[in-house]
N, C-alpha and C positions, 0 to 999 in steps of 0.2 A: 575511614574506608579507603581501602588501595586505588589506587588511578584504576587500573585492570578491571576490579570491582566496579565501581562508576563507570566507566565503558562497558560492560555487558551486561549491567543495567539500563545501561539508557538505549543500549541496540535491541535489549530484550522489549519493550516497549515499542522500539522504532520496528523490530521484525514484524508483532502484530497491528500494528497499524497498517502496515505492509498488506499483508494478507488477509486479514478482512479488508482493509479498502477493497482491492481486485476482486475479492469474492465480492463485494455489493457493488462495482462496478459493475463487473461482469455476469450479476444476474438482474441489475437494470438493463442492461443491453441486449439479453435474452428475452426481452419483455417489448421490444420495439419492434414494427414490420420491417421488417428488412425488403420488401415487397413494394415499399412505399416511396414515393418521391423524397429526394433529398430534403426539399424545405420540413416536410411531413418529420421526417426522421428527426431532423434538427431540433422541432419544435416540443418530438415524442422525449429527444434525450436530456433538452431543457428543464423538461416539468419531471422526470425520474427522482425523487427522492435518495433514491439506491445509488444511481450513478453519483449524483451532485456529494451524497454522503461518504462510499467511495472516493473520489478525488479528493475532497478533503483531509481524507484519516492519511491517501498515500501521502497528499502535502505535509502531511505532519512526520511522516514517515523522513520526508527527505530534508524537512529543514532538523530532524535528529540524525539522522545520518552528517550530515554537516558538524555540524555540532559537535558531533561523536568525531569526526578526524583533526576537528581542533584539539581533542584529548589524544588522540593516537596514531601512530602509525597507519598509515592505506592498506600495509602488509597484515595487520593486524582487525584490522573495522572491517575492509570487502570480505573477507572469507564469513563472515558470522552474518552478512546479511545475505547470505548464499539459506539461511534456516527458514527465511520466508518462502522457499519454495516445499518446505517438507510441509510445514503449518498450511502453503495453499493447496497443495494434495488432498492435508485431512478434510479442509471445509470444503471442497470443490463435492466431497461427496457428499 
């Protein structure tokens, strides 16, 4: 398989890790009183499922993004992780 190949594989994978992370961030975080004391809030975003599962998939996201510019050019890897934002559109709805 071509290098090229192997990089938009592996960003394809790192894009949706991307975008569902943020989407289950950001609808644990829709889920919290915004109303409430900071410790309150802290404690609401600790126990979120959504959230904690969210930041994990973006971690994954970034240690493939990494990963993916040891195989390639910057000029080449940032423009294709610019697609997590089409993919967070479709899920946002």
């Amino acid at each position: 398989m071509g290098e090229k190949w192997k990089v938009l594989g592996v960003m394809g994978v790192a894009i949706i890790l991307a975008a569902v992370g943020e989407a289950l961030a950001a609808k644990g975080m829709k889920q919290i009183d915004n109303h409430a004391q900071l410790p309150a809030q802290l404690r609401a975003i600790a126990g979120s499922g959504h959230v904690w599962i969210g930041t994990a998939l973006m971690f994954g996201y970034v240690l493939l993004y990494v990963y993916t510019l040891g195989m390639a050019e910057l000029s080449f890897a940032l423009p294709l992780s610019a697609a997590s934002y089409l993919i967070g559109v479709l899920l946002a709805k």
